[in-house]
Each structure stands twice: as structure tokens, then as C-alpha cells.
DOTOR-53474 format. One record per residue (C-alpha): residue in three letters; x, z, y negated. Coordinates in steps of 0.001 Angstrom, whole numbers, padded with zeros to 6 digits, always signed. Layout:
BEGIN
ALAXZY;...
This chain:
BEGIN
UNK+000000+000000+000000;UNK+001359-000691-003830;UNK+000522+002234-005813;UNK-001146+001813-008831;UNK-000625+004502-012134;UNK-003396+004598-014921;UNK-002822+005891-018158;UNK-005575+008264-017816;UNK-004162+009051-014316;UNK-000969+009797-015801;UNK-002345+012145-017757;UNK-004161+013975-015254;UNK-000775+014184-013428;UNK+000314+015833-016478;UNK-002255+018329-017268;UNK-001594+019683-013409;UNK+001802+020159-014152;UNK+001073+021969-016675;UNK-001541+024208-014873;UNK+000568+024940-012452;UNK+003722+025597-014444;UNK+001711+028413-016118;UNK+000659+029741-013025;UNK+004037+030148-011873;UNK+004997+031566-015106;UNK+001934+033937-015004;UNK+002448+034706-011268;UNK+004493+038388-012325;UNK+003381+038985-016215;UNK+000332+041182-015542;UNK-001290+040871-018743;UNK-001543+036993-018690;UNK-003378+037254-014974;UNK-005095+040305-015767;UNK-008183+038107-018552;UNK-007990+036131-015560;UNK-008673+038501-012440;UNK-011485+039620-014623;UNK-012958+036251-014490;UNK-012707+035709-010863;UNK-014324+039288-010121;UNK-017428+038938-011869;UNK-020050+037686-009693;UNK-020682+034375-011491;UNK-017173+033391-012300;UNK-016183+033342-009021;UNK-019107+031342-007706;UNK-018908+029140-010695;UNK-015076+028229-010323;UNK-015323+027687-006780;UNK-017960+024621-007317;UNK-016028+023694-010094;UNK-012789+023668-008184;UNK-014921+021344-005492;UNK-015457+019079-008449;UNK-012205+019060-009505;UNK-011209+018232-005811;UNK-012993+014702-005918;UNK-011634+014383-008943;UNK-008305+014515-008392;UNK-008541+012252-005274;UNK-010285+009525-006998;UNK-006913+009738-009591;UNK-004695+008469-006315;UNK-004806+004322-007135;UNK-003608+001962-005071;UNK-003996-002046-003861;UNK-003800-002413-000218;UNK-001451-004769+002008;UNK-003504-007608+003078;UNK-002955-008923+006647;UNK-000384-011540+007002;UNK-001109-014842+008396;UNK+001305-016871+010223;UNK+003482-014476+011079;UNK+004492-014716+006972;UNK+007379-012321+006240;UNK+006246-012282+002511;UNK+004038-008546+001534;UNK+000646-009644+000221;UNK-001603-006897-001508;UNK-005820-007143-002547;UNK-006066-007658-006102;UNK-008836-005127-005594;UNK-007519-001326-007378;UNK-009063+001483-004866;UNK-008820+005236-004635;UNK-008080+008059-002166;UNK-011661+008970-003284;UNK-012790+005032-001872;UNK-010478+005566+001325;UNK-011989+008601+002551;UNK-014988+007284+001513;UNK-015225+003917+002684;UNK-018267+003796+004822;UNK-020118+004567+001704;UNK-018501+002096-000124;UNK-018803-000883+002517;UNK-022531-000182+003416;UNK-023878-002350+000794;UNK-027233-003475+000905;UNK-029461-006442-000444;UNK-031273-003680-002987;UNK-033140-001168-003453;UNK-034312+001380-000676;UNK-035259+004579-001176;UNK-033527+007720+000289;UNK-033643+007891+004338;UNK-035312+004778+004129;UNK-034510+001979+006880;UNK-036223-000883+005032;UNK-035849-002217+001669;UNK-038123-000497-001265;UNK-039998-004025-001963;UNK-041341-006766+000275;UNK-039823-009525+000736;UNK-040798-013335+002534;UNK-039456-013386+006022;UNK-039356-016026+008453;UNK-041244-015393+011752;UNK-039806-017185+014780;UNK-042888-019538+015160;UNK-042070-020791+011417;UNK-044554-018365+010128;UNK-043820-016494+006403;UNK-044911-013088+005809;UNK-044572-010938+002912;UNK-042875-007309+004722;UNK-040408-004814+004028;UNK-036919-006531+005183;UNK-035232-003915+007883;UNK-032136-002622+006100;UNK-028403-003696+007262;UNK-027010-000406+007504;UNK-029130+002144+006858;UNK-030759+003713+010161;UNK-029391+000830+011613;UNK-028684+002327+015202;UNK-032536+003299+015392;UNK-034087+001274+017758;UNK-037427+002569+016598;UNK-037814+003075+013283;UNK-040928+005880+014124;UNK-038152+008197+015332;UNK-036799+008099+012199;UNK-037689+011781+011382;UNK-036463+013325+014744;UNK-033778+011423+014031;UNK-033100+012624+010387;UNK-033999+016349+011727;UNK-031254+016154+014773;UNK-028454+015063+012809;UNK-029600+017783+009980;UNK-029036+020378+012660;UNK-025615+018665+013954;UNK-024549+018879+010197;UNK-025847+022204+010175;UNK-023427+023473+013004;UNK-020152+021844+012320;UNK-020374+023440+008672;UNK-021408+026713+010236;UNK-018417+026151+012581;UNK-016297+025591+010074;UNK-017323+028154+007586;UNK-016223+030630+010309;UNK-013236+029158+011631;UNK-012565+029848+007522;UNK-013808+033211+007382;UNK-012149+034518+010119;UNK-008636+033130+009173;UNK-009160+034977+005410;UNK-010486+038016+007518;UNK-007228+038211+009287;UNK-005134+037170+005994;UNK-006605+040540+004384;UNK-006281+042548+007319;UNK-002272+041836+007396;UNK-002735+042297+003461;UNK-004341+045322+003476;UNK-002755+047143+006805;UNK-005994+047632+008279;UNK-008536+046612+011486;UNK-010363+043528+010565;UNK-013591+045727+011408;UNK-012434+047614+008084;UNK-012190+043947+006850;UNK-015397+042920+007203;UNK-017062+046126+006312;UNK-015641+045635+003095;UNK-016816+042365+002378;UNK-020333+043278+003685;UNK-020698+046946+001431;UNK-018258+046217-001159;UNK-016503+049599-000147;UNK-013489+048674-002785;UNK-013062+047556-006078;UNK-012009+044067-005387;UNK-013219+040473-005385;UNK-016612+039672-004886;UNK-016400+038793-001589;UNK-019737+038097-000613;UNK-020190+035651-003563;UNK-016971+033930-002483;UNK-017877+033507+001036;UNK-021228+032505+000452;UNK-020814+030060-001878;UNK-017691+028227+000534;UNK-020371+028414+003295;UNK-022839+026315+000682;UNK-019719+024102+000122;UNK-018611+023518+003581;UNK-022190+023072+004773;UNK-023123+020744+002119;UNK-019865+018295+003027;UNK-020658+018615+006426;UNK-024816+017577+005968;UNK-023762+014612+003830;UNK-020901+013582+005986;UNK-023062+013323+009165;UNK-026270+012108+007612;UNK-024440+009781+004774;UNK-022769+007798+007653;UNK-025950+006889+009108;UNK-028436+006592+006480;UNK-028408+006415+002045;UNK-029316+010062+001643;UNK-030368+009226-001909;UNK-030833+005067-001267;UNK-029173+002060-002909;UNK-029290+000653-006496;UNK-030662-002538-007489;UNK-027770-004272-006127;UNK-027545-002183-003160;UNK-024427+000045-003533;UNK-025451+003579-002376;UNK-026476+006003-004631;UNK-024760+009249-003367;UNK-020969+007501-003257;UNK-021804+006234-006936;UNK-022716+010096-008138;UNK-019423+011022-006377;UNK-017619+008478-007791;UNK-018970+009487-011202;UNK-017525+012645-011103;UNK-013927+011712-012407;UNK-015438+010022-015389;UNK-017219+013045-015987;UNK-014092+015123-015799;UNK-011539+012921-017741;UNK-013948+012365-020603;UNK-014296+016600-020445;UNK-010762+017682-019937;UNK-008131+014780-021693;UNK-010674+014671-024833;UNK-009282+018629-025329;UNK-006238+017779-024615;UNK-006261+015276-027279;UNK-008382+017381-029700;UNK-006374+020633-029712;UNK-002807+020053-031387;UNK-005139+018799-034493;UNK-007245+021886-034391;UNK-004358+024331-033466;UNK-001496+023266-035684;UNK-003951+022456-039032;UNK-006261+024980-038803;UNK-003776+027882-038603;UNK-001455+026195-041305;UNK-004435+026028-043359;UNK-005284+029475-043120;UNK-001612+030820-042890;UNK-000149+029113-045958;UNK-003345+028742-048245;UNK-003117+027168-051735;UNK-002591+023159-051464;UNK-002130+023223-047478;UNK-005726+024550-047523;UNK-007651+022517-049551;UNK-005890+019283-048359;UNK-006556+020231-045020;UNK-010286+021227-045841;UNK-010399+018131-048145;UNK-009662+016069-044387;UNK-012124+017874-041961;UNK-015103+018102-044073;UNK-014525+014507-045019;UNK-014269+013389-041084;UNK-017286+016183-040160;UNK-019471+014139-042915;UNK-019131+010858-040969;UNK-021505+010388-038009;UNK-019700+010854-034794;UNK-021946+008251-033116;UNK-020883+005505-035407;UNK-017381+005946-036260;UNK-017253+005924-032101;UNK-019533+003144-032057;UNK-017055+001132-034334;UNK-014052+001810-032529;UNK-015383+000569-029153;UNK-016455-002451-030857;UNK-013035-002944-031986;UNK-011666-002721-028530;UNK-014073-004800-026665;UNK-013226-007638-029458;UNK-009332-006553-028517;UNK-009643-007190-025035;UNK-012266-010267-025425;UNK-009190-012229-027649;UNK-005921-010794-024896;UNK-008006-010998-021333;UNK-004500-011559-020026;UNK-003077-007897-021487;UNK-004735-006234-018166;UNK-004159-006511-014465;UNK-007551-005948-013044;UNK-010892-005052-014210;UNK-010103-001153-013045;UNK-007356-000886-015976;UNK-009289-003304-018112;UNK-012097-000199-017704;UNK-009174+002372-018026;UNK-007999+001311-020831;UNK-011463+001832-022585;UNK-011858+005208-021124;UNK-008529+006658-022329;UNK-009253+004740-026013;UNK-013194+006817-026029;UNK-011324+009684-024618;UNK-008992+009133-028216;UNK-012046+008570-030381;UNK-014059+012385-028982;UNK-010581+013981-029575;UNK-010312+012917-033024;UNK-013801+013335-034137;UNK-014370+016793-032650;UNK-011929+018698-033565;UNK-012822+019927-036738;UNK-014955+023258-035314;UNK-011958+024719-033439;UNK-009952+024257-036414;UNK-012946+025812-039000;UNK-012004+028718-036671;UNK-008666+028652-036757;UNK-008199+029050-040320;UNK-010773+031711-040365;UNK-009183+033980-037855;UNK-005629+032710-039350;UNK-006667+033988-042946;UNK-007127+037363-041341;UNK-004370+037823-039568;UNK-002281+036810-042112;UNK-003072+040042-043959;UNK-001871+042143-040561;UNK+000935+044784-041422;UNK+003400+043282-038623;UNK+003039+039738-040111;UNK+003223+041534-043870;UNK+006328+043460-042088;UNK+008044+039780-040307;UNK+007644+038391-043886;UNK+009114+041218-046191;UNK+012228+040902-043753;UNK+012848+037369-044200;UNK+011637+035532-041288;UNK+011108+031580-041563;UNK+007254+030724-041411;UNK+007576+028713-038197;UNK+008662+031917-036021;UNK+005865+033837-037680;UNK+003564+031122-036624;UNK+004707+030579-033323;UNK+005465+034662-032290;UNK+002531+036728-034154;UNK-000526+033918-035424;UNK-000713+031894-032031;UNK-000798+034126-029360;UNK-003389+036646-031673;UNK-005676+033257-031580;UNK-005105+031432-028030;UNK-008426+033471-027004;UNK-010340+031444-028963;UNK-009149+028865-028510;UNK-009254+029410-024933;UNK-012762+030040-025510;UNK-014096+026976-027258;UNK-012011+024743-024888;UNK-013886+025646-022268;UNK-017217+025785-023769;UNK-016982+022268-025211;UNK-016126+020585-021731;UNK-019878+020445-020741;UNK-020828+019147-024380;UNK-018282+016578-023437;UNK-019545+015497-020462;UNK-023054+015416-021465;UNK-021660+013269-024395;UNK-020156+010664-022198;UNK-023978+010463-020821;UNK-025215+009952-024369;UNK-022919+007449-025394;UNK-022996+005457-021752;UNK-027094+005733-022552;UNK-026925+003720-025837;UNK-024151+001166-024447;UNK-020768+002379-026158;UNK-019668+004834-023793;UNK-017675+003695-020992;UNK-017083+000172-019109;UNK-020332-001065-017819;UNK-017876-001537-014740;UNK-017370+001721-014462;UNK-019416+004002-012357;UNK-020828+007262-014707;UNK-023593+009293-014942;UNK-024374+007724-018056;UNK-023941+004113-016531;UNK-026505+004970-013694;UNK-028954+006592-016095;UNK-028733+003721-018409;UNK-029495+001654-015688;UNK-032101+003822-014260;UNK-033926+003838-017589;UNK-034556+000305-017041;UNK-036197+000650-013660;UNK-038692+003340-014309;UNK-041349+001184-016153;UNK-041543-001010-012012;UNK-044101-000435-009780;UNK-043372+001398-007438;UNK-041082+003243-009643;UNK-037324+003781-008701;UNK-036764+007284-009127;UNK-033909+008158-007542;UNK-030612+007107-009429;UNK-031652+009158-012103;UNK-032699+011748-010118;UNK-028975+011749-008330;UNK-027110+011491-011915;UNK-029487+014231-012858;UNK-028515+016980-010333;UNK-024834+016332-009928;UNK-024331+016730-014234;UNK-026671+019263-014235;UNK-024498+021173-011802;UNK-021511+020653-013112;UNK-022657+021653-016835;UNK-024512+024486-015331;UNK-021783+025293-013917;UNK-018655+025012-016582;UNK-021315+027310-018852;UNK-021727+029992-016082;UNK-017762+029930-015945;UNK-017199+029900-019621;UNK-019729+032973-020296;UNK-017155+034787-017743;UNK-013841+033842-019543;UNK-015477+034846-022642;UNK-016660+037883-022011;UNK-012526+038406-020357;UNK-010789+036682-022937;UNK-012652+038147-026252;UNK-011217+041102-027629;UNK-014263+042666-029240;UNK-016061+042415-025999;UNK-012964+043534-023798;UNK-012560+046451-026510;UNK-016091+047709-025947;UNK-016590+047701-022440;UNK-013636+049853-021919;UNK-015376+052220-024408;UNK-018848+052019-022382;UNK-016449+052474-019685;UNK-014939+055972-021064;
């Protein structure tokens, strides 16, 4: 295979690094871990980050690009590859991908949604529902289509069950080593909560839901289109799937982009005041008075014309669609980071006023070590805080934008994409419900989600909050 590199998987690559260079560096400095152990042993946090984590999971393997070798012929020496760009994600997944069928059908369905003319063998045409290609294909009856559906529910059932253990009892015997104690002590302690530790019901519950779930879709998803085909018959649940890194790029590299503006401006504008400030206010207010949706709106428009006039500048259609997702990635950065850095300067203003920073500058130090040793670190909660509460406003914004036709690539699979096509459908007869249905659940759970986590690493991460409960606690 000849590995392909994105830009925007480049920078995914990066971010990781960088996630888990700070774990390393946080593994023995108890009070960077300690906000974060908080998080994780709150009931919701830890159920929260462990669906998020799943998320993050398929995200990650759809970043993995690649073209693979195409089969020789002739005994040719000479390496050919597809000019097709596939992921990890579109490996593991490729019996969703290849089970394409002519176009709609409904979930669990085994014939196509609308009828169509078929030729009998006597020469007859009828108007009938066209059997389906792939979908309950190995049925020889489609009536047992329900004891069908209902067997390989249970079969689904068991191997995650199986699994689930085969997990649980390897962490039971982890904590037992960890702990110096029976695993009967183990497990009591999971089941009463008989110490002051992680929530360990929460956790293994929710892994159960996890490994069950991937277990269900794997064995029913092979044999049917748990949530049907689109109009041109591409199913439904691998498109939601595949919708997920979209969902996660637009969420996570938009901060990236958006914080050195609102973390280097807004505490320069509250640290040195005067001119510094009012320039600096004179900029955000003036970008925060310009409607987000247009300014975006022109800057797409200026791509597309970019890459209508150099069709040539791009290999395939996947960094052709790439390219556009890194450039709206750009465009959300720059236009929304004017809040973070409104707080910023506030909290910036304050602490400038402290007696150790009145103390650092009475003895001579330079502004930059100021900045850098006593303003940051006082501020990195919230900005800590409004990183991760903007990620679901992100990802509901890449819906938004998709909706109205100037979010991402229309080659692109997104949740916005697949509403914005939905929309379209809903005023047939019958009505196609289900791709919005599908786009509907998955980014509700992953905003539901990303909130649920971000009330937790608020409530660890604030001060004020922190500061009271220990005084409730007393």
C-alpha cells in the first residue's frame, strides 16, 4: 500500500503528540493529574469520556490514508496503486462500504423502499419491490426475516457479553495485583463502592454498552443495512461512522487554530493596557461585528473558484475535499476567537493587580517572563474551560454550514452533508426518514456527550467551584 498524509491528518498526528507528551509530563506532577482524577471520578465524566474516547477511536482510524497495490497483470514487475484514497476506517470496514445498493431501502429491509418494473420470465412487467443485492441476501425466505433479525440480535448479544467479561475479569485481576488483595475483595468493591475510588460501576457499565453495541452492529451490519441505504444506495450506518472524523476535525483543529489568537492578544491586552488595549479591542469588536456566516460564506467561495481555475493542484478528489476542510477549519478559527480572548483580558486585567506580579515587576523582571510564569498558568483554566465547551458548538456548526451548502465538500461524508441531503427527501411519499434520523442520533451523542464531559472539567478545573466544595467539604 502507498501511504497517503493529509494536511488535516498531519495535524491530527500532531495534536496526539502533543496529548501524549503532556501526559508523560503530567504522569508524576500531582497537581496537573489531580483537576484531572477529579474528572474521571465523577459519575458522568467518566461515562462521558469513555464514549467520547470510542469516538475519538474511529476517528483516529479513519486519519490512516492510503492507495492500495492493484494486482499485476502479466506477471508486470512494475508496482501499480488505485487512484482511489481509502482509510483504516474503510479497511476494517469494507463490507459496509462494498454493499452498495441500487437505492433506497429502509432499515432491515430486503427489498428496495420503491417499486420498480421487473421483467417476469414469460415477458410479463410488473410494478414490485426489486429484492435487494445484499441486504438479507442469504434469506431464502424473506418471511423469516424477523427470526432471522432476532437470532443474530441474540448472537450479537453473546459475543459482546463474552467479551465484556473476558474484559472485566482481566481489569479484576489488574486491581487485585494493584491493590494486594482477593479478587472477591475486587469485585465487592466495584459492586458497593466500599473505597473512595473510580466509579467503577459507571466504567464497567458503560464498556459493556460499548462492547455490546460493536458487537450488535458488527453481526447484524454484515448481513443487513441496520439503518438502510441512501438514494444512491451507500449504507447509512458506515456513512454516520464515516462522518464522525469530520465531526471531530472541524471540533478539535478549529481550537487549535483559534487559541494562540485568543491566548497571546487577549492577555497582552489586558496585561499591558493603554494602546495594546484599545488596538486590540479596536480588532475583535470590529471582526465580532461581521456576520460569521458570511465572511465564511465568502471565503469558501473563494476557494471553490481557486480550485475550479488549478483542478491540476490536487491528486484526488479526497485531498481536493481536504484541502477545503482544513481552509473552513482556518475560517471557524479566525472568526471565533474573539470570546476566549474577551475573557482573557478580563481575567488578565485582574491579575495584573496581584501582589506577586506587583512584586516580579518592582524587581525588574522583563514582561515576557511575567507573562509566561505568573498570567498564563493563573488563566489556562479557562481557557481549558471554553475549549472544551466550544467543541460541540463546533460540530453542530459544521452541520449548519454543510445545511446551507458552504460547509464541507459535497464529496465528503458529514452529518451536515446527509442532513442536507435528507432535507430534500422528506417532502416524497413514502417519506425517507432515516438518514436524518442516523445523522441525528450519532451528533446528538456526541454533543450530548462533550457537554456532559465539559460540565465535569469545569466544575474540576474552576477555582471558585474547587474553592467551595472543599469548604462544604470542611
Amino acid at each position: 500500500m502507498d501511504f497517503v498524509l493529509l494536511w488535516t491528518d498531519l495535524l491530527i498526528y500532531i495534536l496526539c503528540l502533543l496529548v501524549f507528551s503532556f501526559a508523560l509530563y503530567a504522569r508524576n506532577k500531582e497537581y496537573l493529574l489531580a483537576p484531572w482524577k477529579q474528572v474521571i471520578r465523577t459519575r458522568l465524566g467518566a461515562m462521558s469520556f469513555i464514549i467520547l474516547m470510542s469516538y475519538v477511536v474511529v476517528g483516529l482510524l479513519d486519519s490512516v490514508h492510503f492507495r492500495e497495490e492493484l494486482k499485476s497483470e502479466n506477471n508486470a514487475t512494475e508496482i501499480t496503486y488505485s487512484a482511489e484514497v481509502i482509510s483504516l476506517f474503510d479497511w476494517i470496514a469494507e463490507p459496509l462500504r462494498i454493499k452498495q445498493e441500487k437505492t433506497y431501502s429502509a432499515p432491515f429491509a430486503t427489498h428496495l423502499y420503491t417499486k420498480e418494473t421487473i421483467e417476469l420470465e414469460n415477458g410479463q412487467q410488473v410494478r414490485e419491490y426489486k429484492r435487494l443485492e445484499y441486504g438479507g441476501a442469504h434469506l431464502i425466505e424473506t418471511t423469516d426475516r424477523g427470526k432471522d433479525i432476532a437470532r443474530e440480535f441474540f448472537i450479537g448479544l453473546i459475543k459482546g457479553g463474552a467479551v465484556w467479561l473476558m474484559f472485566g475479569a482481566v481489569i479484576v485481576m489488574m486491581l487485585a495485583h494493584r491493590w494486594h488483595c482477593s479478587t472477591r475483595n475486587v469485585i465487592n468493591t466495584i459492586l458497593y463502592r466500599q473505597r473512595e475510588r473510580l466509579p467503577w460501576r459507571t466504567l464497567f457499565v458503560t464498556f459493556g454498552a460499548v462492547f455490546i453495541f460493536i458487537a450488535l452492529t458488527t453481526q447484524l451490519g454484515t448481513k443487513y443495512h441496520i439503518l438502510g441505504t441512501d438514494k444512491v444506495g451507500q449504507d447509512v450506518f458506515y456513512q454516520t461512522l464515516k462522518s464522525i472524523r469530520t465531526g471531530l476535525v472541524i471540533g478539535t483543529l478549529t481550537t487549535l487554530i483559534m487559541l494562540p489568537f485568543a491566548i497571546m492578544l487577549g492577555i497582552m491586552a489586558g496585561y499591558f493596557r493603554g494602546k495594546v488595549d484599545d488596538v486590540i479591542q479596536y480588532l475583535y469588536t470590529t471582526l465580532s461585528s461581521i456576520p460569521g456566516v458570511l465572511l465564511i460564506t465568502a471565503a469558501i467561495l473563494i476557494l471553490q473558484v481557486y480550485m475550479a481555475n488549478n483542478p491540476d493542484a490536487f491528486g484526488s478528489l479526497t485531498e481536493r475535499a481536504d484541502i477545503r476542510l482544513l481552509f473552513l477549519c482556518i475560517i471557524l478559527g479566525i472568526t471565533s476567537w474573539t470570546g476566549l480572548c474577551r475573557l482573557l483580558r478580563g481575567e488578565a486585567l485582574k491579575l495584573r493587580e496581584l501582589e506577586y506580579v506587583q512584586a516580579a515587576t518592582a524587581f525588574g523582571v522583563n514582561h515576557f517572563t511575567i507573562i509566561v510564569r505568573h498570567i498564563l498558568p493563573n488563566v489556562m483554566h479557562i481557557v481549558l474551560i471554553s475549549v472544551v465547551l466550544d467543541f460541540s458548538g463546533l460540530v453542530l456548526a459544521e452541520a449548519v454550514l454543510s445545511y446551507v451548502g458552504v460547509g464541507v465538500d459535497p464529496s465528503m461524508i458529514s452529518w451536515g452533508n446527509m442532513i442536507n441531503s435528507a432535507r430534500l427527501e422528506m417532502a416524497r411519499e413514502p417519506v425517507v426518514w432515516w438518514p436524518l434520523l442516523a445523522s441525528f442520533i450519532f451528533m446528538f451523542v456526541l454533543v450530548l456527550c462533550a457537554n456532559l464531559f465539559s460540565d465535569s472539567v469545569r466544575d474540576a478545573f474552576d477555582p471558585r467551584l474547587t474553592r467551595s466544595s472543599h469548604q462544604e467539604a470542611k
